[in-house]
Residue frames relative to the residue before (quaternion, step in Angstrom):
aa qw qx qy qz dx dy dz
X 1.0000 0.0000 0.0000 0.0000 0.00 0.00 0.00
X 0.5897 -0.6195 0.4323 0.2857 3.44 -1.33 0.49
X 0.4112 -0.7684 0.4077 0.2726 3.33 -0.81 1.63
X 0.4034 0.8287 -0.0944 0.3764 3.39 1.44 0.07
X 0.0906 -0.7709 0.5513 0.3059 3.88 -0.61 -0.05
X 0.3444 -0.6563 0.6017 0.2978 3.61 -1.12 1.28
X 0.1555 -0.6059 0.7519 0.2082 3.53 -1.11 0.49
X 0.2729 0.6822 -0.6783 0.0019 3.31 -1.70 -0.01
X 0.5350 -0.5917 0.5144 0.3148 4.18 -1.45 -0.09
X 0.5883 -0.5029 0.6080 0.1767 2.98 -2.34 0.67
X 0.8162 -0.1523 0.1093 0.5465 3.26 0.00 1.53
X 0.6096 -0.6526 0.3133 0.3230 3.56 -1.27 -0.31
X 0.6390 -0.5316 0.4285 0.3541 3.40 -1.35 0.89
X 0.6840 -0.5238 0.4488 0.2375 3.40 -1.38 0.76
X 0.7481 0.3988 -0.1244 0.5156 3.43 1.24 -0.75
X 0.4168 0.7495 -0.3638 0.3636 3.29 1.50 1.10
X 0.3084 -0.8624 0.2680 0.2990 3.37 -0.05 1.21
X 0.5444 0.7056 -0.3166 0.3250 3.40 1.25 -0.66
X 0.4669 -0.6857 0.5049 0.2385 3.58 -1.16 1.22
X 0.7782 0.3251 -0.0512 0.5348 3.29 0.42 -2.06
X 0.5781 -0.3750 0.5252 0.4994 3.41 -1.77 -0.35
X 0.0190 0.7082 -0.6934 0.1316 3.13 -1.39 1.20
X 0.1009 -0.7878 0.5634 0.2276 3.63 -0.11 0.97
X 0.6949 0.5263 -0.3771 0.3130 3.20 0.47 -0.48
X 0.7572 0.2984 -0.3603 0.4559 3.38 0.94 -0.67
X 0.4347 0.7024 -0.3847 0.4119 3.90 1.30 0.61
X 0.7389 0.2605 -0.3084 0.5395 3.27 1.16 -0.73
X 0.5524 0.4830 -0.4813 0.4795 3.95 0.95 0.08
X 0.7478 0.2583 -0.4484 0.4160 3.37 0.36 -0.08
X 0.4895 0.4414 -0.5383 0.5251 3.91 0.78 0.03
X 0.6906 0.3723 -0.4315 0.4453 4.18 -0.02 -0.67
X 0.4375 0.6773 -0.4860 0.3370 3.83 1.18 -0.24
X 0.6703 0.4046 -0.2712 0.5598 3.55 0.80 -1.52
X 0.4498 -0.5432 0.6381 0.3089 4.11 0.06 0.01
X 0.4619 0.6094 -0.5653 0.3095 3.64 0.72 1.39
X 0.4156 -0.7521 0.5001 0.1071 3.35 -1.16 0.41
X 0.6882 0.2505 -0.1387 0.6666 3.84 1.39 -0.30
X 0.1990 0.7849 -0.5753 -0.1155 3.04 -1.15 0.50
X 0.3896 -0.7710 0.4338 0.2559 3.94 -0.49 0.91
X 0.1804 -0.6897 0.6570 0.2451 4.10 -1.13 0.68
X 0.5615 -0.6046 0.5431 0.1557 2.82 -1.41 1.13
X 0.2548 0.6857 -0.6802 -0.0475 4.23 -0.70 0.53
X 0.0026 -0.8566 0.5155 0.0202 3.60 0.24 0.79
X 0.8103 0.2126 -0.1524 0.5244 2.70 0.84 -1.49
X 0.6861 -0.2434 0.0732 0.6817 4.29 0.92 1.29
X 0.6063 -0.5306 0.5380 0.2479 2.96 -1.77 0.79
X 0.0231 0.8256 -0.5534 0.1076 4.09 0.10 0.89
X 0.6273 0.5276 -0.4585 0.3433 4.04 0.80 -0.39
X 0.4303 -0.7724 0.4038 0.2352 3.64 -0.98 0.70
X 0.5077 -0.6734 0.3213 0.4307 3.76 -0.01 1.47
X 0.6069 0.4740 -0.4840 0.4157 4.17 0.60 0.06
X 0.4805 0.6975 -0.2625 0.4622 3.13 1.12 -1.14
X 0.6838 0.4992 -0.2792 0.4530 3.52 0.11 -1.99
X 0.6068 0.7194 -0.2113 0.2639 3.59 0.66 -1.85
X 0.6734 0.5539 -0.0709 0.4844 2.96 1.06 -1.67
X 0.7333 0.3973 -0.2347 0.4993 3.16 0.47 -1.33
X 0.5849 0.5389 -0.3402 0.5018 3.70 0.86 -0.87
X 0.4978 0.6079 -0.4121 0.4613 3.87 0.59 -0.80
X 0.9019 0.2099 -0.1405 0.3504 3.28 -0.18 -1.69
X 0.3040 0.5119 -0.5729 0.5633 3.95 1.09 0.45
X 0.8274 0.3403 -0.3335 0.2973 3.26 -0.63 -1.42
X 0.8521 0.3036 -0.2529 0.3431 3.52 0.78 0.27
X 0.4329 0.3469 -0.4076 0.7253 2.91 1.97 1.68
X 0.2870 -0.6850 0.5114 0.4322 4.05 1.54 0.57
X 0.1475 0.6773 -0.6900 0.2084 3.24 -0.46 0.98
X 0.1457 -0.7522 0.6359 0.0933 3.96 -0.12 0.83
X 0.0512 -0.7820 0.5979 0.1682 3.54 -1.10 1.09
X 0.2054 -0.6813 0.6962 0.0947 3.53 -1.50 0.26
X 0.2684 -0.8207 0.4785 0.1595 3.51 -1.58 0.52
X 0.3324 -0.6313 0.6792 0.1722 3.80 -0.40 0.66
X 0.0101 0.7673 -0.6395 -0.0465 3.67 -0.86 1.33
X 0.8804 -0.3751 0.1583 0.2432 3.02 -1.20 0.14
X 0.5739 -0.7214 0.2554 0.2915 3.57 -0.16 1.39
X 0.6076 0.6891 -0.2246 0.3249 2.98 1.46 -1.32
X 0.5231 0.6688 -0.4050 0.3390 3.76 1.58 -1.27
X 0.2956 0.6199 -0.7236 -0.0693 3.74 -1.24 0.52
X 0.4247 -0.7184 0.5369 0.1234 3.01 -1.60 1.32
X 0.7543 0.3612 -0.3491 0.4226 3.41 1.20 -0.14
X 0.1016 0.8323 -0.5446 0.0202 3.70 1.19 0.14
X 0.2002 -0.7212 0.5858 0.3108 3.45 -1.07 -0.29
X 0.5967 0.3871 -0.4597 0.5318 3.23 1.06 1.40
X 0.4641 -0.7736 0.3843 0.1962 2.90 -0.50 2.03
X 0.6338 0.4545 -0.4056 0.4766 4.09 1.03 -0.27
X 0.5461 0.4860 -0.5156 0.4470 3.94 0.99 0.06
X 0.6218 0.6377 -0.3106 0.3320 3.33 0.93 -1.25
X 0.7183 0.5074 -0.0189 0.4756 3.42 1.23 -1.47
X 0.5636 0.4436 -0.2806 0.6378 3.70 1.66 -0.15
X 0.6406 0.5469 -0.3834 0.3789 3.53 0.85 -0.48
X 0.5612 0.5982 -0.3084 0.4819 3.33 1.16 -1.41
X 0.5449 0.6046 -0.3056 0.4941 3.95 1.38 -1.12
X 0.6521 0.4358 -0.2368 0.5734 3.94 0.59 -1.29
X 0.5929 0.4226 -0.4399 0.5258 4.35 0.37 -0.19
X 0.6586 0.5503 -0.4196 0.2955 3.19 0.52 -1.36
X 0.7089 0.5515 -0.1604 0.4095 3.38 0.96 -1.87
X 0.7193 0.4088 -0.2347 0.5104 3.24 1.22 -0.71
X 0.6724 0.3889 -0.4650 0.4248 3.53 0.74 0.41
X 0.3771 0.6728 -0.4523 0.4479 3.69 1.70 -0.47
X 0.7561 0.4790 -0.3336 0.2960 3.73 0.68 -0.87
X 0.7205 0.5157 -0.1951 0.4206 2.96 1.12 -1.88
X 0.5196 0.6015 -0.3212 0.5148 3.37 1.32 0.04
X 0.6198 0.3906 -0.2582 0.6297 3.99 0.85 -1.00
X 0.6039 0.3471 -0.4715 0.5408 4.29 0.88 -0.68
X 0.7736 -0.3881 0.4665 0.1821 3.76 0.07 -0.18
X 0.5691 0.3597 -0.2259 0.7041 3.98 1.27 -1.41
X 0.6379 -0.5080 0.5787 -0.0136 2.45 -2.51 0.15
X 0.7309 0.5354 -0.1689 0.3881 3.25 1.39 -1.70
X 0.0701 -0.7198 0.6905 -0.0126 3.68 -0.68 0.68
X 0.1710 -0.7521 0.6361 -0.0231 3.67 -0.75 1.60
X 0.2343 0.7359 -0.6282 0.0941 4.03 -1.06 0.28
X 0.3734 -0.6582 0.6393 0.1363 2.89 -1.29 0.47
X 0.5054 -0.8196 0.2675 0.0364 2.88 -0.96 1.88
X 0.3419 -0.8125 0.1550 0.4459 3.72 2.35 -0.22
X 0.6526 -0.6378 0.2869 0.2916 3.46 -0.73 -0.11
X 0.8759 -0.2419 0.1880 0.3726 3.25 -1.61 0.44
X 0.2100 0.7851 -0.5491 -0.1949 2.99 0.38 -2.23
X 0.8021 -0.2935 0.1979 0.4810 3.62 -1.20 -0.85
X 0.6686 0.5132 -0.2816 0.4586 3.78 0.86 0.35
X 0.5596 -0.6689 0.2794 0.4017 3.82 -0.54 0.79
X 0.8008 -0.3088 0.3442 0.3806 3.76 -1.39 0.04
X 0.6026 0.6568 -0.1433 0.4301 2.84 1.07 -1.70
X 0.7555 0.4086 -0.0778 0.5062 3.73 0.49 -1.63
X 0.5199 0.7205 -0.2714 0.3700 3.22 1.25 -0.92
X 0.8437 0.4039 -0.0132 0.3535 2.77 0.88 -1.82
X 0.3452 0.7415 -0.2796 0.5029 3.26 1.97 -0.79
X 0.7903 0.3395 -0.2162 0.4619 3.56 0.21 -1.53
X 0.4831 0.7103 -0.2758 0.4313 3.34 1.01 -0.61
X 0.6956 0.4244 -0.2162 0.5378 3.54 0.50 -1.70
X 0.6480 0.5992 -0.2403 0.4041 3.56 0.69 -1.59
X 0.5032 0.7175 -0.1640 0.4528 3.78 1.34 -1.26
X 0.8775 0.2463 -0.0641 0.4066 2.78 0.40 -1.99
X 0.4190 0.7418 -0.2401 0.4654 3.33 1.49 0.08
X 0.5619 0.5643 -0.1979 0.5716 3.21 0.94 -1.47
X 0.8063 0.4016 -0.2581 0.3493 3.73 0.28 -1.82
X 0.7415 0.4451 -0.4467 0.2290 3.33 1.01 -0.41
X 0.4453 0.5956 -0.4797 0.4656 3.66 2.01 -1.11
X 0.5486 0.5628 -0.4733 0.3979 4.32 0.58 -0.74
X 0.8320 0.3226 -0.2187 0.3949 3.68 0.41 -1.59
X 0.5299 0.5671 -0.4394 0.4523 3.40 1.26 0.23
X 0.5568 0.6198 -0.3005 0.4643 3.83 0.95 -1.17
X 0.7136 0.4837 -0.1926 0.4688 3.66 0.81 -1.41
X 0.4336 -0.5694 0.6304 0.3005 3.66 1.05 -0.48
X 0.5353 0.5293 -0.4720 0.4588 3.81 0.47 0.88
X 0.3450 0.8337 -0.4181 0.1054 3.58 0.79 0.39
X 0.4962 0.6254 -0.2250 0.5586 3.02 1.90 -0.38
X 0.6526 0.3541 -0.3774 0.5534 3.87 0.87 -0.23
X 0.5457 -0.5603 0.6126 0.1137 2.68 -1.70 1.68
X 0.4402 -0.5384 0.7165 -0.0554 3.94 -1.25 0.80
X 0.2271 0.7288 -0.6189 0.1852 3.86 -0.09 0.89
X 0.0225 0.7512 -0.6572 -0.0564 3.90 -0.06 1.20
X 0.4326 -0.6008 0.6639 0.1061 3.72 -1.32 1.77
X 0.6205 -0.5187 0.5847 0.0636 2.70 -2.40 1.31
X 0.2601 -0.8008 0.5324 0.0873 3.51 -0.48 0.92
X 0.2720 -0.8159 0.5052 0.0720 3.43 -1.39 0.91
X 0.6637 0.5156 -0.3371 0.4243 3.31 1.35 0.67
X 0.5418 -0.7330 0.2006 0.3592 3.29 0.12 0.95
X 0.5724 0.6478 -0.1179 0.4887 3.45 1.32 -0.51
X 0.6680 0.3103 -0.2819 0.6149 3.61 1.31 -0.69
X 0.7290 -0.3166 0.5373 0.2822 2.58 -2.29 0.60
X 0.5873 0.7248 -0.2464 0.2627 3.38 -1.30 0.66
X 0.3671 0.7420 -0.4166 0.3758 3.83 1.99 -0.09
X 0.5770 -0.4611 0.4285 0.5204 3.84 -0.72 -0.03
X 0.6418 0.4437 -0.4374 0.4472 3.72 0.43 -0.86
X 0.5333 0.6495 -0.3130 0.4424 3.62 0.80 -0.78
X 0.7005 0.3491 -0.2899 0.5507 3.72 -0.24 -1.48
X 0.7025 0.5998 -0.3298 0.1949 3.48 0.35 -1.24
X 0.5860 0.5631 -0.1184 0.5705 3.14 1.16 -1.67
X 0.7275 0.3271 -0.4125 0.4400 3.89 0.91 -0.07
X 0.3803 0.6824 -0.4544 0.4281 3.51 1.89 -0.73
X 0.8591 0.4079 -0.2046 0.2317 3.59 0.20 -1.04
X 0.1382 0.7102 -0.5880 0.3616 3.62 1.99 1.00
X 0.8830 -0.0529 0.1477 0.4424 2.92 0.31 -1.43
X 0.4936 -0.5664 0.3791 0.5401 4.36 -1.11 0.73
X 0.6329 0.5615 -0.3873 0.3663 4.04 0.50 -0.46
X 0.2766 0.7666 -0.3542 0.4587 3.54 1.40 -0.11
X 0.2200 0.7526 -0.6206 0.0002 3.91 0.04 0.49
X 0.5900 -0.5660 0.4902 0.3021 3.73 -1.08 0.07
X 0.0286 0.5904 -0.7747 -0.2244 4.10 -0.61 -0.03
X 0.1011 -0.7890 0.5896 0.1404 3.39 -1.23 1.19
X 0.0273 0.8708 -0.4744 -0.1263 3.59 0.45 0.69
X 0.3166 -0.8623 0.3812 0.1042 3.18 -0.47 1.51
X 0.4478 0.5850 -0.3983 0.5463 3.78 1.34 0.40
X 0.7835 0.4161 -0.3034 0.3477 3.40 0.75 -0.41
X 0.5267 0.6506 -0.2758 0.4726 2.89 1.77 -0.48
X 0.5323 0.6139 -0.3449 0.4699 3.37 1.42 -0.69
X 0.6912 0.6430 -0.1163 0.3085 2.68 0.14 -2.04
X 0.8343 0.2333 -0.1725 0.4689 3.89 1.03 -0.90
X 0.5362 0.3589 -0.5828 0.4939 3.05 1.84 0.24
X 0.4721 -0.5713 0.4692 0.4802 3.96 0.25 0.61
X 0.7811 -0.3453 0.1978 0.4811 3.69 -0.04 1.23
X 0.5009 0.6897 -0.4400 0.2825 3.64 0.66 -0.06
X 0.5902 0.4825 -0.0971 0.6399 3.71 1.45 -0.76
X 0.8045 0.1006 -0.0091 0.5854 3.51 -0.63 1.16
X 0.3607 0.6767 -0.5630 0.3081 4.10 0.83 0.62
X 0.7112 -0.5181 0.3681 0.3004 3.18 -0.98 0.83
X 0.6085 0.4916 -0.3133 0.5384 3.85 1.23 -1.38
X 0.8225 0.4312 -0.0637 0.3653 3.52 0.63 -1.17
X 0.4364 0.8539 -0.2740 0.0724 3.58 1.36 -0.54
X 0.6227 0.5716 -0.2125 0.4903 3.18 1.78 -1.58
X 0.7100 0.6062 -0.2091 0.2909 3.52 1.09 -0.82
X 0.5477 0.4510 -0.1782 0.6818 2.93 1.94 -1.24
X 0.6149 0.4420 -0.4327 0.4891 3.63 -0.17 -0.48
X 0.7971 0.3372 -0.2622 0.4268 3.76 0.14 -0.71
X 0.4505 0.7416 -0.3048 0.3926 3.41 1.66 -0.12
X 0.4817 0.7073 -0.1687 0.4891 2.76 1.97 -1.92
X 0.7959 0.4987 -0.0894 0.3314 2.81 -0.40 -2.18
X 0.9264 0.0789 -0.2759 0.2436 3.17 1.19 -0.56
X 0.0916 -0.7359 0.4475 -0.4998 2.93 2.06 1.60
X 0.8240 0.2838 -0.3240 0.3680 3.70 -0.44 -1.51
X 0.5133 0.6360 -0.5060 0.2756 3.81 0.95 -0.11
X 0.3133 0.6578 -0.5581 0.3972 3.76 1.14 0.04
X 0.6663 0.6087 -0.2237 0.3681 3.69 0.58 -1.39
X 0.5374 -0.5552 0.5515 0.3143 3.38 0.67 -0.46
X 0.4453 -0.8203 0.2731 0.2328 3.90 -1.00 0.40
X 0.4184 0.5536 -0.4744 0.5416 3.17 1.61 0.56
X 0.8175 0.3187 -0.2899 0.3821 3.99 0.48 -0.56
X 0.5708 0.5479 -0.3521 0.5001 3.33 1.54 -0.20
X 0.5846 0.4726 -0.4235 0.5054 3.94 1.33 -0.24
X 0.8918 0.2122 -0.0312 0.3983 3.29 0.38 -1.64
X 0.0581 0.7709 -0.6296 0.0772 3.74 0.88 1.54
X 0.5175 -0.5048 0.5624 0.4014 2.99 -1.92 -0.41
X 0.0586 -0.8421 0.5058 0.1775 3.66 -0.74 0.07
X 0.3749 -0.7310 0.5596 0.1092 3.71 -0.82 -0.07
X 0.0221 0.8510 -0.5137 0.1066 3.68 0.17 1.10
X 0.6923 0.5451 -0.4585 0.1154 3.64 -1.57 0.94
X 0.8143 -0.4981 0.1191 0.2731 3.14 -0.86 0.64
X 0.1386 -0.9709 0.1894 0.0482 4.08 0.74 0.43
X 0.0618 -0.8847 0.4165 0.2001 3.37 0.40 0.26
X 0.2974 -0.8246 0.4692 0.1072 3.78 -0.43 0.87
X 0.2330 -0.6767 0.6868 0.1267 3.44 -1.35 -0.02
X 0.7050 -0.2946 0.4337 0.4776 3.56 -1.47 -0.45
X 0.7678 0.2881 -0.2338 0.5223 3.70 0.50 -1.01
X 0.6049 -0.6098 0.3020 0.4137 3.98 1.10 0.71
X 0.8191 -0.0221 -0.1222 0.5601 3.94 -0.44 -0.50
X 0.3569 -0.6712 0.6415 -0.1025 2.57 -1.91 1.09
X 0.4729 -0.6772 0.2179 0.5199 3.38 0.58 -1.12
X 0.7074 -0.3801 0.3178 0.5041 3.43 -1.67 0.85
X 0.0158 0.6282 -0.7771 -0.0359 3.92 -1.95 0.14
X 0.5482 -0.5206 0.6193 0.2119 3.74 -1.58 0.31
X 0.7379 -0.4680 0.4041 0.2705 2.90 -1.84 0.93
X 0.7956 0.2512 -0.2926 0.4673 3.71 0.66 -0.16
X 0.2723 0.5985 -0.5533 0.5114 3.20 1.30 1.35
X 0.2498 0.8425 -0.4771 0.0127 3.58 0.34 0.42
X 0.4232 0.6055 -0.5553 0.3820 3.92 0.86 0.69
X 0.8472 0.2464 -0.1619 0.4420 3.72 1.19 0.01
X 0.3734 -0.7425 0.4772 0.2856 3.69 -0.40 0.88
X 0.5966 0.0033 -0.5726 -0.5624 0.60 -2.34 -0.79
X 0.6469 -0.4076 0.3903 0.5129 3.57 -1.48 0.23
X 0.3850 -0.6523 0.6314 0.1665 3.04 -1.82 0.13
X 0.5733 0.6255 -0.3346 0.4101 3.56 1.32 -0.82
X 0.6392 0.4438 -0.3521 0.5200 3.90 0.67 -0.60
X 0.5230 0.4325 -0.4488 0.5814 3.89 0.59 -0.79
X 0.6928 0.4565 -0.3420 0.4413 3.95 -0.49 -0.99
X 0.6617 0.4450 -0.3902 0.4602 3.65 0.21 -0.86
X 0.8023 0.3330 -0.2202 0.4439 3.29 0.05 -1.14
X 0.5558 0.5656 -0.4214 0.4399 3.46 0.67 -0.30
X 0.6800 0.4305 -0.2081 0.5558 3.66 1.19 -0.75
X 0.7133 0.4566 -0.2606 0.4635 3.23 0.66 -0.39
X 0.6501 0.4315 -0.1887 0.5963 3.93 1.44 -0.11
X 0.1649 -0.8753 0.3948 0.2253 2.99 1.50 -0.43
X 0.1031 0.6339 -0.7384 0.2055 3.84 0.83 2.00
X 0.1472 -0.5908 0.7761 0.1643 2.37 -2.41 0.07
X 0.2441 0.7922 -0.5564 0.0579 3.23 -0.17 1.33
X 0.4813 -0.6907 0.3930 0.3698 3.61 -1.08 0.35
X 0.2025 -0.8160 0.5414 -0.0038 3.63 -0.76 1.46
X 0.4104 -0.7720 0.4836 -0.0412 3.25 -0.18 1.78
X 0.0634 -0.8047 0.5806 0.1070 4.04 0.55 0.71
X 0.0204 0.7174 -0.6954 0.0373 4.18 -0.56 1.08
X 0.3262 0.5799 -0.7291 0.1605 3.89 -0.07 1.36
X 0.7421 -0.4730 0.3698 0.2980 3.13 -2.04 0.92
X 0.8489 0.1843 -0.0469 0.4932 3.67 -0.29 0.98
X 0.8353 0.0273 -0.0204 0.5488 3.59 0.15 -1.41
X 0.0977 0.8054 -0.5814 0.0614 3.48 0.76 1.32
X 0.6642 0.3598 -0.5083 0.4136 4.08 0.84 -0.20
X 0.6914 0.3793 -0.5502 0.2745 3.37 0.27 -0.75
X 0.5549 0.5509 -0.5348 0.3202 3.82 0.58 -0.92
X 0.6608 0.4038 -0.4323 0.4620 4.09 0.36 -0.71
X 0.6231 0.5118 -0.5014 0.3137 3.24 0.42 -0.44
X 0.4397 0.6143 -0.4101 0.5111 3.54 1.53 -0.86
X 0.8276 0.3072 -0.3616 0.3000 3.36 -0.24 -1.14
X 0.6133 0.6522 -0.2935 0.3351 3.35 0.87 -0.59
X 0.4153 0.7394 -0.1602 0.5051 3.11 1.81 -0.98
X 0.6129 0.6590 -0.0857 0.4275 3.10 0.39 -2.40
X 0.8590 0.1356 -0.0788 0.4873 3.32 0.15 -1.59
X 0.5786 0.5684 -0.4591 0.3625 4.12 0.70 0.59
X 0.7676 0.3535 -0.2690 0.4621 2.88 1.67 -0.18
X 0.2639 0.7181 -0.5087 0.3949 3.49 1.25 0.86
């Protein structure tokens, strides 16, 4: 693996010219920005056909493009309906069939929310959930896909660092999506302030050492700029949104200076390659 961090985007920048699916002309314009990861979007269901996927996976892997999958928004592992809970495990499944046919490993989701029942319970079903998916992603012959449950940015969902973590530890293949905008975002800007940034970041960084040192170097991460409210996210904004964080320079330092190599997933509203390309940038010249 790269001693490195692959930076790359959530799907494609607004300022892509291509109409149709075009793997080829997807991974020349992601290797355009000098990126190295790049994440499909299945929010709204897993809909690419596994030849398709193939294809597209082909031509990354031969600009190292590393691919990863963003399943479906809809997945909540803690529902308090035991047939949502049990359809979700259904939406991993589909979503690792892909990231497999793209070639990667990483499967990102978002783990759902509170609702009318405490944190506490929340999480239970959750843990219990995430269990289930892996004896599932073994059975299926998916043992090889990595499971990456993502920090939430609304105060209400499932999904604090102590959270994701506590699900990292079902199982050692368990990686983290740490998506550091959301983390902001629900401490209403209070996490990851500009005065404070180097301190909290390294706070992080050293938090994921529960994990052991192969998943605490080489998480997944989630990067962009957030605007918040009382109930935390609001919505993604771009690097030249700059009345809201968080920075990126303090993550980058330390990331060089510890020497991780995780894969940072840039998800701003529109100019999500060029902004990785920023970060990527950002950190070659450290």
């Amino acid at each position: 693996m790269s001693e490195t961090p692959r930076f790359g985007s959530a799907g494609l920048s607004d300022s892509y010219p291509g109409k149709k699916f075009d793997p080829e002309g997807i991974a020349s314009y992601t290797a355009g920005f000098g990126l190295t990861a790049f994440e499909y979007q299945c929010g709204r269901g897993v809909r690419l056909a596994l030849d398709k996927a193939e294809a597209l996976g082909k031509a990354c892997a031969e600009k190292n493009i590393s691919l990863s999958v963003h399943a479906p928004y809809y997945i909540s592992m803690s529902s308090l309906e035991e047939d949502k809970r049990l359809h979700s495990i259904d939406y991993l499944l589909q979503s690792c069939a892909l990231v497999k046919a793209l070639g990667g490993r990483r499967v990102i989701f978002h783990t759902g929310s509170c609702g009318k029942q405490s944190r506490e319970e929340a999480l239970e079903k959750a843990l219990d959930t995430m269990r289930r998916a892996v004896e599932a992603c073994d059975a299926a012959g998916f043992a090889d896909c990595i499971l990456c449950p993502e920090t939430m940015g609304k105060v209400n969902q499932l999904g604090t660092l102590d959270e994701v973590l506590a699900l990292c530890q079902v199982d050692e293949r368990i990686t983290p999506c740490i998506d550091f905008g959301h983390l902001y975002a629900r401490s209403q800007g209070v996490q990851f302030a500009e005065a404070t940034a180097t301190e909290d970041y390294a706070a992080l960084l050293d938090k994921l050492q529960v994990l052991g040192p192969e998943r605490a170097s080489r998480f997944h991460a989630h990067f962009s700029r957030i605007a918040y409210t009382k109930g935390g996210e609001k919505c993604h904004l771009t690097f030249a949104d700059t009345e809201y964080g968080p920075p990126h320079a303090p993550l980058l330092a330390l990331l060089k200076e510890r020497g991780l190599a995780p894969t940072i997933i840039c998800e701003s509203a529109g100019t999500q390659a060029e902004d990785a390309a920023v970060l990527g940038r950002t950190y070659a010249a450290l």
